[in-house]
mmCIF file of the N, C-alpha and C atoms, coordinates in Angstrom:
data_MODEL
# 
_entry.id   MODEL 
# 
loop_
_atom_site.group_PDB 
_atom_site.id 
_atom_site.type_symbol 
_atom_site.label_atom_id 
_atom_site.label_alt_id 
_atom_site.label_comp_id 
_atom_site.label_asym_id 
_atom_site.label_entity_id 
_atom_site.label_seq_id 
_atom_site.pdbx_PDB_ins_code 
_atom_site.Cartn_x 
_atom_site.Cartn_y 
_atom_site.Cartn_z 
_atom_site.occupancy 
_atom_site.B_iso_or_equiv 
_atom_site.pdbx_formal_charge 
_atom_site.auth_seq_id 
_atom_site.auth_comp_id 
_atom_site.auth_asym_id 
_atom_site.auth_atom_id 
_atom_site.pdbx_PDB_model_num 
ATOM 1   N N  . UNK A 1 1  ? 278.668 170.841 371.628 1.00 0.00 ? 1  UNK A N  1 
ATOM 2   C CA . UNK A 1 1  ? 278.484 169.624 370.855 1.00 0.00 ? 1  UNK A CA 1 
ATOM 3   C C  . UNK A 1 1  ? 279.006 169.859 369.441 1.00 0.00 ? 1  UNK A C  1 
ATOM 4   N N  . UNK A 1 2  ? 280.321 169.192 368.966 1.00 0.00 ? 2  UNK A N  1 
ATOM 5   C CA . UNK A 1 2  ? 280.689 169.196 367.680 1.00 0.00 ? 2  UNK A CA 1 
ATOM 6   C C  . UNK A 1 2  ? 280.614 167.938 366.949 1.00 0.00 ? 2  UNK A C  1 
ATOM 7   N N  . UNK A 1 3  ? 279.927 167.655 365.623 1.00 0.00 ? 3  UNK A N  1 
ATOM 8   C CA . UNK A 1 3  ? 279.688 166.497 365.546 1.00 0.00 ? 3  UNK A CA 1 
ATOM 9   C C  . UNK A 1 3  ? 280.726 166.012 364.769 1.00 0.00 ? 3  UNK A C  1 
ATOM 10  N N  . UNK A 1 4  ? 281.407 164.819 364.613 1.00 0.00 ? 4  UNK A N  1 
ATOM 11  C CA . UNK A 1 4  ? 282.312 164.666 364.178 1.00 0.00 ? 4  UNK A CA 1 
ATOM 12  C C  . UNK A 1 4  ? 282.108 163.187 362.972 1.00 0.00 ? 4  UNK A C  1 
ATOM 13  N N  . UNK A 1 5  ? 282.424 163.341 362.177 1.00 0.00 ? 5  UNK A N  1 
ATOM 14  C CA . UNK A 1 5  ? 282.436 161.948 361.107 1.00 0.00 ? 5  UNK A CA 1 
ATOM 15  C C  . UNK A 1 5  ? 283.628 160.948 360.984 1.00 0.00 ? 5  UNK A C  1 
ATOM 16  N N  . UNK A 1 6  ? 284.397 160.196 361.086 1.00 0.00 ? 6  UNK A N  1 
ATOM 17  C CA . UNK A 1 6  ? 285.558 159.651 361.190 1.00 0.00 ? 6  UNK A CA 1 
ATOM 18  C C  . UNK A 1 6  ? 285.262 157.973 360.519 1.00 0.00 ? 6  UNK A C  1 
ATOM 19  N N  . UNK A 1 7  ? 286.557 157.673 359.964 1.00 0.00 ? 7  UNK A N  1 
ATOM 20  C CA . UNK A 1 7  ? 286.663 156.095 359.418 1.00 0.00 ? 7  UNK A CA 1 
ATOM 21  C C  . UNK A 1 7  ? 286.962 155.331 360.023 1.00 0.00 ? 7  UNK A C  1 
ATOM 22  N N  . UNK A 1 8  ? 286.176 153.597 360.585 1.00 0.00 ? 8  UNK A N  1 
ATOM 23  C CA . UNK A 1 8  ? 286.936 152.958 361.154 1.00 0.00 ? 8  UNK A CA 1 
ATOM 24  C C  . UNK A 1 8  ? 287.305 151.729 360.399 1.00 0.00 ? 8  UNK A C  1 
ATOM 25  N N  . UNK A 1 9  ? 288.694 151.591 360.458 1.00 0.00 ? 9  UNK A N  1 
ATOM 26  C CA . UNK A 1 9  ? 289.102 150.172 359.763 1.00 0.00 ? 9  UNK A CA 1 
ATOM 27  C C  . UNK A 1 9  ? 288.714 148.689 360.510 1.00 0.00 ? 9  UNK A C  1 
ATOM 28  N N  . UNK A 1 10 ? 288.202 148.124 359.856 1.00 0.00 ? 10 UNK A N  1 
ATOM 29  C CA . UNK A 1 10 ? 287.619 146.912 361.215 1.00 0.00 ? 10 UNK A CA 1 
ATOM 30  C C  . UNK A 1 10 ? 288.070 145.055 360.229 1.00 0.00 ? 10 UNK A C  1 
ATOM 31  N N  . UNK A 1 11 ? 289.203 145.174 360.727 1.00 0.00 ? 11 UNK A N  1 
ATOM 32  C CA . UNK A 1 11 ? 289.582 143.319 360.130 1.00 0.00 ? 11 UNK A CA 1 
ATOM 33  C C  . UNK A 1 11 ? 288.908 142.404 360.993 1.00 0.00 ? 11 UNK A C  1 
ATOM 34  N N  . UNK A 1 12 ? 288.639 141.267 360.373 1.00 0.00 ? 12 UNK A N  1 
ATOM 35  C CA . UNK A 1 12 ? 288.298 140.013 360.857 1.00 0.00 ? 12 UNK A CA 1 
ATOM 36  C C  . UNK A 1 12 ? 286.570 139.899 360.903 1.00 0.00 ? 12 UNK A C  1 
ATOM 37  N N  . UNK A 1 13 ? 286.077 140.879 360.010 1.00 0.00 ? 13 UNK A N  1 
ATOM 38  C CA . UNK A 1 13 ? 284.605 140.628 359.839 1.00 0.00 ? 13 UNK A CA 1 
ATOM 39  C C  . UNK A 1 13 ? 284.369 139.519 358.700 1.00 0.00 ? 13 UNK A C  1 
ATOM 40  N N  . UNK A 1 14 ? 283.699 138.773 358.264 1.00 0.00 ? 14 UNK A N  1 
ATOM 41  C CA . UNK A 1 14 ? 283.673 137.799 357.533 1.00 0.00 ? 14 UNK A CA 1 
ATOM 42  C C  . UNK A 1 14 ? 281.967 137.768 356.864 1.00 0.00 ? 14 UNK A C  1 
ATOM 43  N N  . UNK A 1 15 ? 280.627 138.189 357.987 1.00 0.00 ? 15 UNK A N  1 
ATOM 44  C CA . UNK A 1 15 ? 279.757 138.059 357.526 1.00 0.00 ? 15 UNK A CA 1 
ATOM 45  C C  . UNK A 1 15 ? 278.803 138.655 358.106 1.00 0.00 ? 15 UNK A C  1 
ATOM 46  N N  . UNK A 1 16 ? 277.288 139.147 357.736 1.00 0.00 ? 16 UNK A N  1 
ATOM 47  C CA . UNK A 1 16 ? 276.248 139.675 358.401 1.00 0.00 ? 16 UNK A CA 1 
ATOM 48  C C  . UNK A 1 16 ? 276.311 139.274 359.968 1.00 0.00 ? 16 UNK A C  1 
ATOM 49  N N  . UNK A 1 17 ? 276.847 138.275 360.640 1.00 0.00 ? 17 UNK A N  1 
ATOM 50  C CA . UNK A 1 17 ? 276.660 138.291 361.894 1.00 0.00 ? 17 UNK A CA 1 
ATOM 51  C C  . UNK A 1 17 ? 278.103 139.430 362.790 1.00 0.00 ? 17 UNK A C  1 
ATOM 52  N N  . UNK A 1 18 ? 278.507 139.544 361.652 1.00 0.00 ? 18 UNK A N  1 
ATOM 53  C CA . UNK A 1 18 ? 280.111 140.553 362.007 1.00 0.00 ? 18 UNK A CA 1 
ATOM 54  C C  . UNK A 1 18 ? 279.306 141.447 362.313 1.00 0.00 ? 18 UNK A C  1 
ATOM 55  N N  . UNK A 1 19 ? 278.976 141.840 361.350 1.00 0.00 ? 19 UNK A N  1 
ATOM 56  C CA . UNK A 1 19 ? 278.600 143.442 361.355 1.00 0.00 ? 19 UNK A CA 1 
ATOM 57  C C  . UNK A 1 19 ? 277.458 143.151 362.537 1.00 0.00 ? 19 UNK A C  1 
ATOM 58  N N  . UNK A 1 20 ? 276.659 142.112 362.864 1.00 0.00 ? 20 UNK A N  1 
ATOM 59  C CA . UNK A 1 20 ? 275.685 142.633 363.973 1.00 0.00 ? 20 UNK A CA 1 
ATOM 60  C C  . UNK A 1 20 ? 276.204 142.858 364.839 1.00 0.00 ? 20 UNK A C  1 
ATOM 61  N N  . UNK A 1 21 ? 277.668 142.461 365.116 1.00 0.00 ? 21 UNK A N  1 
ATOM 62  C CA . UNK A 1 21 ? 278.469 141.900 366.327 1.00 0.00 ? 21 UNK A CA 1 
ATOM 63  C C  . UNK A 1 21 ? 278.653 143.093 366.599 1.00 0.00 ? 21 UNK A C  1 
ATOM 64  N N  . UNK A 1 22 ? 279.447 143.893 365.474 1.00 0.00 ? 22 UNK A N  1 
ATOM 65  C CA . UNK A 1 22 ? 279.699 145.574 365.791 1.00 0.00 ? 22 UNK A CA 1 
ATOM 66  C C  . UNK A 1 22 ? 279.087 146.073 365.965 1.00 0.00 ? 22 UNK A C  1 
ATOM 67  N N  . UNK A 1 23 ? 277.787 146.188 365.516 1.00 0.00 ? 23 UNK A N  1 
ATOM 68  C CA . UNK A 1 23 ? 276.481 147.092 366.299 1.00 0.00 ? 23 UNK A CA 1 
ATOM 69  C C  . UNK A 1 23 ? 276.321 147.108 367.368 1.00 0.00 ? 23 UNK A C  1 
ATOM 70  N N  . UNK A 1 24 ? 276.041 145.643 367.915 1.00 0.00 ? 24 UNK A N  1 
ATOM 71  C CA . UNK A 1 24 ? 276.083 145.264 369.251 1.00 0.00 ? 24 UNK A CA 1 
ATOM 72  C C  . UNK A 1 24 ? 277.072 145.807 370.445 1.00 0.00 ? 24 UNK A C  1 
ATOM 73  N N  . UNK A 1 25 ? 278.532 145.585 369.774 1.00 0.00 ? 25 UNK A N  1 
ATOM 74  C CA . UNK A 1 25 ? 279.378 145.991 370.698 1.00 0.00 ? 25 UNK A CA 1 
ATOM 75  C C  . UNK A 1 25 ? 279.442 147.802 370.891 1.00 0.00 ? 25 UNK A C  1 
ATOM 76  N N  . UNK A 1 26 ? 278.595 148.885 369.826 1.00 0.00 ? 26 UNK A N  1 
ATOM 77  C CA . UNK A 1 26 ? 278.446 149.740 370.008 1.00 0.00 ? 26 UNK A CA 1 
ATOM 78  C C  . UNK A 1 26 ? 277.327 150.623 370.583 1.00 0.00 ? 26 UNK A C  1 
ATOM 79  N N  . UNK A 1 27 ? 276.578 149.278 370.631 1.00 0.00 ? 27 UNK A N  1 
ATOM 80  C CA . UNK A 1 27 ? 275.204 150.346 371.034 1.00 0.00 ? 27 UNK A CA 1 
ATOM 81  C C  . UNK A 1 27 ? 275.157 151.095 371.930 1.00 0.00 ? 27 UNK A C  1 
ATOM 82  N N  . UNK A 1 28 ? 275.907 150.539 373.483 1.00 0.00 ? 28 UNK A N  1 
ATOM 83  C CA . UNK A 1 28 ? 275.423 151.592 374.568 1.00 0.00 ? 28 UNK A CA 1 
ATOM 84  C C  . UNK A 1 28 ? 276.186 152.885 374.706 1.00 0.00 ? 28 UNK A C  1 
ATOM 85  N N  . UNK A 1 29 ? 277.241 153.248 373.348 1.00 0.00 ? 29 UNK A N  1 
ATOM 86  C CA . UNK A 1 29 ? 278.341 154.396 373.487 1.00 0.00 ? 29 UNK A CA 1 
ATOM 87  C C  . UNK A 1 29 ? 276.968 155.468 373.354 1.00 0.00 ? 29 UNK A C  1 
ATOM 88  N N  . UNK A 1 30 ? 277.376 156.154 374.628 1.00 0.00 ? 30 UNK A N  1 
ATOM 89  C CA . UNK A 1 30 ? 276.863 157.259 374.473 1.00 0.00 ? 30 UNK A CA 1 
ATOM 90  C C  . UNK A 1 30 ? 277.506 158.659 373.611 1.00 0.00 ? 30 UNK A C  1 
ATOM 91  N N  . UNK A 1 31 ? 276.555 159.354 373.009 1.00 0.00 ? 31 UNK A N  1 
ATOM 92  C CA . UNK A 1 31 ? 277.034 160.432 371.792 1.00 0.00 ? 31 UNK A CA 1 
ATOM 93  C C  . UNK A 1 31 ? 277.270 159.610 370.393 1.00 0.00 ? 31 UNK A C  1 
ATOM 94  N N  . UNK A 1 32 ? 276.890 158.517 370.403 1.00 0.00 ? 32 UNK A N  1 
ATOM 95  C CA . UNK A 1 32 ? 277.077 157.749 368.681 1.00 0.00 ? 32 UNK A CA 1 
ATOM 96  C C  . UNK A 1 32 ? 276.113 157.789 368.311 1.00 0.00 ? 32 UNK A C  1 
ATOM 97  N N  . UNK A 1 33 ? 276.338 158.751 367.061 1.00 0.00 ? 33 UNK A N  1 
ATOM 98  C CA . UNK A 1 33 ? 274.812 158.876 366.288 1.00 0.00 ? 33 UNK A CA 1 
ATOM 99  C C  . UNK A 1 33 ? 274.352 157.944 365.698 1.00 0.00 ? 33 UNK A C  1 
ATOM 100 N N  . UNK A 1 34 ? 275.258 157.640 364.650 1.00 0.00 ? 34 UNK A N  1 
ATOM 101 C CA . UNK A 1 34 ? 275.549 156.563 363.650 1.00 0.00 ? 34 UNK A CA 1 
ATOM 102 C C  . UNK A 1 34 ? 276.405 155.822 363.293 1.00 0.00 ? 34 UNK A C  1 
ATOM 103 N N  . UNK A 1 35 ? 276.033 154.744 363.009 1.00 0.00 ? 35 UNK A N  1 
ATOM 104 C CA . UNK A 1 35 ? 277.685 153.948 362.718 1.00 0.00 ? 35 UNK A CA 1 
ATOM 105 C C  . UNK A 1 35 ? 276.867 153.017 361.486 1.00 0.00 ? 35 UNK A C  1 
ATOM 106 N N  . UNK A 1 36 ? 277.328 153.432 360.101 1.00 0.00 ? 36 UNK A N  1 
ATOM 107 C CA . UNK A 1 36 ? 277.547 152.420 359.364 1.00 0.00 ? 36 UNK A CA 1 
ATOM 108 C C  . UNK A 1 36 ? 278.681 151.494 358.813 1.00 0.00 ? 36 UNK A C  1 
ATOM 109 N N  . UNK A 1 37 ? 278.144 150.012 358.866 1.00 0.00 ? 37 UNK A N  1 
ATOM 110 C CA . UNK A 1 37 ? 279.077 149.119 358.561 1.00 0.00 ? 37 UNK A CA 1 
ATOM 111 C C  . UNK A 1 37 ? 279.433 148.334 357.486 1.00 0.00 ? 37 UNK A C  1 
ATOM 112 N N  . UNK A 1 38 ? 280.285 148.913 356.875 1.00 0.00 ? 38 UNK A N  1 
ATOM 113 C CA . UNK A 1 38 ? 279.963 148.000 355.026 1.00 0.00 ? 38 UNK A CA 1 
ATOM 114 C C  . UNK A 1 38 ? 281.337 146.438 355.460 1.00 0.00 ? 38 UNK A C  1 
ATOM 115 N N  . UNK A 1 39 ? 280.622 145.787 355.302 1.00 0.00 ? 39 UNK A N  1 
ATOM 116 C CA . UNK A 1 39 ? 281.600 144.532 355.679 1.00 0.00 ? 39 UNK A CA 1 
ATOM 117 C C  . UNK A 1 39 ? 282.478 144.090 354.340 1.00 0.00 ? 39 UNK A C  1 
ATOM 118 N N  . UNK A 1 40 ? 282.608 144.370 352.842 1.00 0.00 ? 40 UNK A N  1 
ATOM 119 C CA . UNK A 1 40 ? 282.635 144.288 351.770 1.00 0.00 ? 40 UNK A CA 1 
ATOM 120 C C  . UNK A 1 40 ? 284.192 145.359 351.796 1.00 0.00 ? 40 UNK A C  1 
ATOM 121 N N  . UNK A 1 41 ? 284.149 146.464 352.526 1.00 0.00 ? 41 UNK A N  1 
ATOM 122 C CA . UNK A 1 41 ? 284.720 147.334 352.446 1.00 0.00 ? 41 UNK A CA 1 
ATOM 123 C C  . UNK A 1 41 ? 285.881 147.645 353.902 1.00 0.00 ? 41 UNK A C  1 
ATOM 124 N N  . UNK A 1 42 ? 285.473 146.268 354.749 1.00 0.00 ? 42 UNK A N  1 
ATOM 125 C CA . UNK A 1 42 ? 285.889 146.292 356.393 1.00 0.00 ? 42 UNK A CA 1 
ATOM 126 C C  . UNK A 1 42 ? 286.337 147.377 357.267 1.00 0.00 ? 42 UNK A C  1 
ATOM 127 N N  . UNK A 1 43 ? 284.981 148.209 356.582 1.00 0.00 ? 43 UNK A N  1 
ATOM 128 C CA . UNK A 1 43 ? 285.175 149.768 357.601 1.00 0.00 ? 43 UNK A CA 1 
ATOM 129 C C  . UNK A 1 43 ? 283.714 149.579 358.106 1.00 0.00 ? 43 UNK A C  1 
ATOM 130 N N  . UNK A 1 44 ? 283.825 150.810 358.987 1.00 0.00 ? 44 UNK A N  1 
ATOM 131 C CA . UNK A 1 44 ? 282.335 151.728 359.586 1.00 0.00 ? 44 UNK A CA 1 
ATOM 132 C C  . UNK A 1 44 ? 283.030 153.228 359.497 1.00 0.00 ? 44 UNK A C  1 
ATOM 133 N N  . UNK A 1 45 ? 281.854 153.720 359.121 1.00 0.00 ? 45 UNK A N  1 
ATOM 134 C CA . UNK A 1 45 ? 281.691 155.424 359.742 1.00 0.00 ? 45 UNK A CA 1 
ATOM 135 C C  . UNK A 1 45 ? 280.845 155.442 360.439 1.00 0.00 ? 45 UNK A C  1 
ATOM 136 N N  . UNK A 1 46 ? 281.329 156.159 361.450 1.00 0.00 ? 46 UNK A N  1 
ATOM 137 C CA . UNK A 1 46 ? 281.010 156.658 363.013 1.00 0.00 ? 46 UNK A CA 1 
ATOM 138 C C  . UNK A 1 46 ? 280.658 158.529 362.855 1.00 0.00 ? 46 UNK A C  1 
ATOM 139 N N  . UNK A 1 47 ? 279.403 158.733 363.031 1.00 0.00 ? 47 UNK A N  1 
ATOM 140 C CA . UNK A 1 47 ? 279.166 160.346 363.117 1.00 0.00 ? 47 UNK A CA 1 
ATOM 141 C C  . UNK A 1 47 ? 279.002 160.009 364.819 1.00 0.00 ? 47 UNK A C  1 
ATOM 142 N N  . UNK A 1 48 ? 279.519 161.228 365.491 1.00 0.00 ? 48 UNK A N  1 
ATOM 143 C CA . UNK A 1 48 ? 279.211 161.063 366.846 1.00 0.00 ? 48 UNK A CA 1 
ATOM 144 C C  . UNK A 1 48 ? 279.437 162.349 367.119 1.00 0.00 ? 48 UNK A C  1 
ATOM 145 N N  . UNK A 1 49 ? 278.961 162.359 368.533 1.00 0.00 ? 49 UNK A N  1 
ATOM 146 C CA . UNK A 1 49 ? 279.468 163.928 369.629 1.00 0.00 ? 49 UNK A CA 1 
ATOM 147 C C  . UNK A 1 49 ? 280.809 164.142 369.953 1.00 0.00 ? 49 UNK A C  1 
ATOM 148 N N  . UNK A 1 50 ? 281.483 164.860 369.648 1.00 0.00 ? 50 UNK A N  1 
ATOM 149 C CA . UNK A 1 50 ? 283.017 164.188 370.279 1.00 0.00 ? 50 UNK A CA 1 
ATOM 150 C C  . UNK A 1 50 ? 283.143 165.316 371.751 1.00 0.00 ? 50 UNK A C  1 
ATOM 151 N N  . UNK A 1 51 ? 281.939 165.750 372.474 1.00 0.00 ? 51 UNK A N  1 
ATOM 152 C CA . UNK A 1 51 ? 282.047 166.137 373.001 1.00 0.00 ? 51 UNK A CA 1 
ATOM 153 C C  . UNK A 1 51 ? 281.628 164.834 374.344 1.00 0.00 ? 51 UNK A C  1 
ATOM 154 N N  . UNK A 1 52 ? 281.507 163.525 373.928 1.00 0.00 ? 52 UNK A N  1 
ATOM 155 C CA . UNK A 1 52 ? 280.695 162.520 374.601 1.00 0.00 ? 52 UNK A CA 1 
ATOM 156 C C  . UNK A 1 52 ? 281.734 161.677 374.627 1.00 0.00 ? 52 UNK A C  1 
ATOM 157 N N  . UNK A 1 53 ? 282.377 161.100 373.103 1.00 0.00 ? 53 UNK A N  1 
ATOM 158 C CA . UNK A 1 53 ? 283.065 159.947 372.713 1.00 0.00 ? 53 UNK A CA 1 
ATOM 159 C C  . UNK A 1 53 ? 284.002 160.640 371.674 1.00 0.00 ? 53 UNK A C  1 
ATOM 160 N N  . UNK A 1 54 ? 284.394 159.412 371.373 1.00 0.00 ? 54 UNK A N  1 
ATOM 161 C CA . UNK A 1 54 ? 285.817 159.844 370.581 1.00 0.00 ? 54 UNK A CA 1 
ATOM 162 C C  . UNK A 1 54 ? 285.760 158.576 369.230 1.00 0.00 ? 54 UNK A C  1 
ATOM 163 N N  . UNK A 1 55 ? 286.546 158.769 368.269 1.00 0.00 ? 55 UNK A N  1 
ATOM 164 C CA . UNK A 1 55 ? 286.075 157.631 367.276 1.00 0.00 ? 55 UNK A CA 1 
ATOM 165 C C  . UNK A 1 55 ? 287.033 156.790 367.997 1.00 0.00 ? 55 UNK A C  1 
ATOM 166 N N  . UNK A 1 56 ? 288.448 156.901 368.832 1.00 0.00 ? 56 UNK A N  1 
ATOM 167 C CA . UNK A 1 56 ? 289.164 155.728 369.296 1.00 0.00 ? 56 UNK A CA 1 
ATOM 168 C C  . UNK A 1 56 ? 288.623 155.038 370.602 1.00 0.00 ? 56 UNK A C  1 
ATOM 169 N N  . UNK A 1 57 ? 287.557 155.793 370.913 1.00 0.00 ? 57 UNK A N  1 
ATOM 170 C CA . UNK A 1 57 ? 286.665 154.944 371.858 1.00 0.00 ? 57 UNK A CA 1 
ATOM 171 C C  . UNK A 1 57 ? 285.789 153.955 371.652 1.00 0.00 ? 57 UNK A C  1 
ATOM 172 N N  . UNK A 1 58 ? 285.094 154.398 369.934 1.00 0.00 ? 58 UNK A N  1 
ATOM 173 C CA . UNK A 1 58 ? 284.013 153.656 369.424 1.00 0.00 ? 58 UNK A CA 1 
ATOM 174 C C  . UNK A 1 58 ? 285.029 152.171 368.958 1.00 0.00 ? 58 UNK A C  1 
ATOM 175 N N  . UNK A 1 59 ? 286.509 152.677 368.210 1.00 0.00 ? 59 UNK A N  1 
ATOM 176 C CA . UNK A 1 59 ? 286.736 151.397 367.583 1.00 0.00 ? 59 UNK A CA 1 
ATOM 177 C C  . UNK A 1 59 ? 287.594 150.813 369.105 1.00 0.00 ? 59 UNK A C  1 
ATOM 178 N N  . UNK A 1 60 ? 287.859 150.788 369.803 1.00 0.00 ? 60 UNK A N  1 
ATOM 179 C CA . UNK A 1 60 ? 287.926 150.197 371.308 1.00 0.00 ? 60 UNK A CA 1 
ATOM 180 C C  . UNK A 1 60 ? 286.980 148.935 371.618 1.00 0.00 ? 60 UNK A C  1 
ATOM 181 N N  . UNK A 1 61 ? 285.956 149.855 371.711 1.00 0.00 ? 61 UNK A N  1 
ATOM 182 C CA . UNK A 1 61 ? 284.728 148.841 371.414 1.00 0.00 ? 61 UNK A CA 1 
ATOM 183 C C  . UNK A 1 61 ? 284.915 147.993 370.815 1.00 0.00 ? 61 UNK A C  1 
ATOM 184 N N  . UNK A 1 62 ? 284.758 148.140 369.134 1.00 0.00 ? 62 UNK A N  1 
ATOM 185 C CA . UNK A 1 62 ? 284.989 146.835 368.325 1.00 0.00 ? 62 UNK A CA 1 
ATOM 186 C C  . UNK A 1 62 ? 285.986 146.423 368.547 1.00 0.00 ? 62 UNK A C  1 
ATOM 187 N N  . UNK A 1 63 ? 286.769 146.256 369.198 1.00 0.00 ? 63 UNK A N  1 
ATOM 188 C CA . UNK A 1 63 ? 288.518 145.899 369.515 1.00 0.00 ? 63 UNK A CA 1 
ATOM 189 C C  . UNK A 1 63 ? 287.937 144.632 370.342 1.00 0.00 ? 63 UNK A C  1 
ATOM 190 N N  . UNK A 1 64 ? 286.962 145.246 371.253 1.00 0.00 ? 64 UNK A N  1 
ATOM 191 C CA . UNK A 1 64 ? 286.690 144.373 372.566 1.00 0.00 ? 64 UNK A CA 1 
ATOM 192 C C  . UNK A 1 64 ? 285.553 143.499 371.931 1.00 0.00 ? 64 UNK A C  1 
ATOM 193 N N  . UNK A 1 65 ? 285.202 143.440 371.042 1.00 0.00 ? 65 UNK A N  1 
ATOM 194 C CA . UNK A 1 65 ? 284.011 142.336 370.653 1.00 0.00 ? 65 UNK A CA 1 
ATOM 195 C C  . UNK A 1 65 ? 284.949 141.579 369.460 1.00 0.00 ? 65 UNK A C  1 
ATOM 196 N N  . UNK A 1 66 ? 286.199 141.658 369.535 1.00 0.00 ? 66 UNK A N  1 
ATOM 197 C CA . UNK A 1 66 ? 286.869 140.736 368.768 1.00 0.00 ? 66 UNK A CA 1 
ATOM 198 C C  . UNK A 1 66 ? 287.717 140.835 367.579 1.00 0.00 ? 66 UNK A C  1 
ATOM 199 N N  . UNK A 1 67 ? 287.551 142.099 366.642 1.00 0.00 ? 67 UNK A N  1 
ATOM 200 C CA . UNK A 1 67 ? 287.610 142.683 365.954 1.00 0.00 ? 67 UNK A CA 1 
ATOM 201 C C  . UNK A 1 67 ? 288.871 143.129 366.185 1.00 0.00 ? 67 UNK A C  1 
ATOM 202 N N  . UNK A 1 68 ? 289.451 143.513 365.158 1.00 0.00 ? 68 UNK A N  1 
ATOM 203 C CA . UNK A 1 68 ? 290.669 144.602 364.913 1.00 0.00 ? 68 UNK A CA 1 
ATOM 204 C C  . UNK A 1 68 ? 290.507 145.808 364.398 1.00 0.00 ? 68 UNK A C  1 
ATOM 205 N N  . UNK A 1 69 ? 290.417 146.927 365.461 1.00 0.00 ? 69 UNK A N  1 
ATOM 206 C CA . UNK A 1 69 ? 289.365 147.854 364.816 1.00 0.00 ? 69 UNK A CA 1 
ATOM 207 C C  . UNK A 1 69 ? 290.637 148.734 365.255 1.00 0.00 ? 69 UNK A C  1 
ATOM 208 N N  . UNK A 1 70 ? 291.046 150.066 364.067 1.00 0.00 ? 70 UNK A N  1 
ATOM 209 C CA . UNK A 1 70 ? 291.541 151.209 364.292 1.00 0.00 ? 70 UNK A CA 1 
ATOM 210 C C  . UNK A 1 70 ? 290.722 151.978 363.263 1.00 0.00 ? 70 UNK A C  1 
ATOM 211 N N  . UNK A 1 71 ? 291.447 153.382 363.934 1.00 0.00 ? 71 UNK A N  1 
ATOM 212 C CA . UNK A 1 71 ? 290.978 154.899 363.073 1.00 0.00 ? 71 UNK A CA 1 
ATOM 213 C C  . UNK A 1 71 ? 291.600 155.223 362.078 1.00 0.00 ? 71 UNK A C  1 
ATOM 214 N N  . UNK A 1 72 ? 290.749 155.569 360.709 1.00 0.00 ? 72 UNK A N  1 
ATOM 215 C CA . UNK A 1 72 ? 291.533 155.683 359.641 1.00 0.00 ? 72 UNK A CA 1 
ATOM 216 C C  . UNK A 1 72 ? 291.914 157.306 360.276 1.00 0.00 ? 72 UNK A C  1 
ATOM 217 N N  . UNK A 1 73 ? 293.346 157.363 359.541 1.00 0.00 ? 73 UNK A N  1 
ATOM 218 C CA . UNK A 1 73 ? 294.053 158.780 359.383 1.00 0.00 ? 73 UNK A CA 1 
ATOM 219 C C  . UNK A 1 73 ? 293.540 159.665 358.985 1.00 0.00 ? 73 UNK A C  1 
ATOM 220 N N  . UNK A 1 74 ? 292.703 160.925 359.020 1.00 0.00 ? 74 UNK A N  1 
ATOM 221 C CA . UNK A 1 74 ? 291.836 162.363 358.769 1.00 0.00 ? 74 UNK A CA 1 
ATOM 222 C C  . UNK A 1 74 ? 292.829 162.487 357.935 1.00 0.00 ? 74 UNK A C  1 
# 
């Protein structure tokens, strides 16, 4: 288990129901520790297992709940 921290860029959030939206669309990833979402800033950080998930799995997710979600560059 290596835990990993990574940036996700997330366009097309607009308001508190965005960001629930992304929670939502992340909850059942298994190995996601945390994901905070600053909508002000149209990212999340994702700490996770990357022995479970991957951060291009987590922003996948938000991809699929509507969002334009990629990985910022390490």
């Amino acid at each position: 288990m290596t835990d990993q921290t990574r940036i996700i860029h997330i366009d097309g959030m607009t308001c508190g129901g965005c960001v629930a939206s992304v929670h939502t669309a992340t909850a059942e990833i298994d190995g996601l520790h945390t994901l905070t979402v600053e909508l002000s800033d149209n990212q999340a950080t994702a700490t996770f297992d990357d022995a479970q998930t991957s951060a291009e799995a987590i922003a996948e997710a938000i991809s699929d709940a509507g969002f334009d979600a990629r990985v910022a560059n390490s």
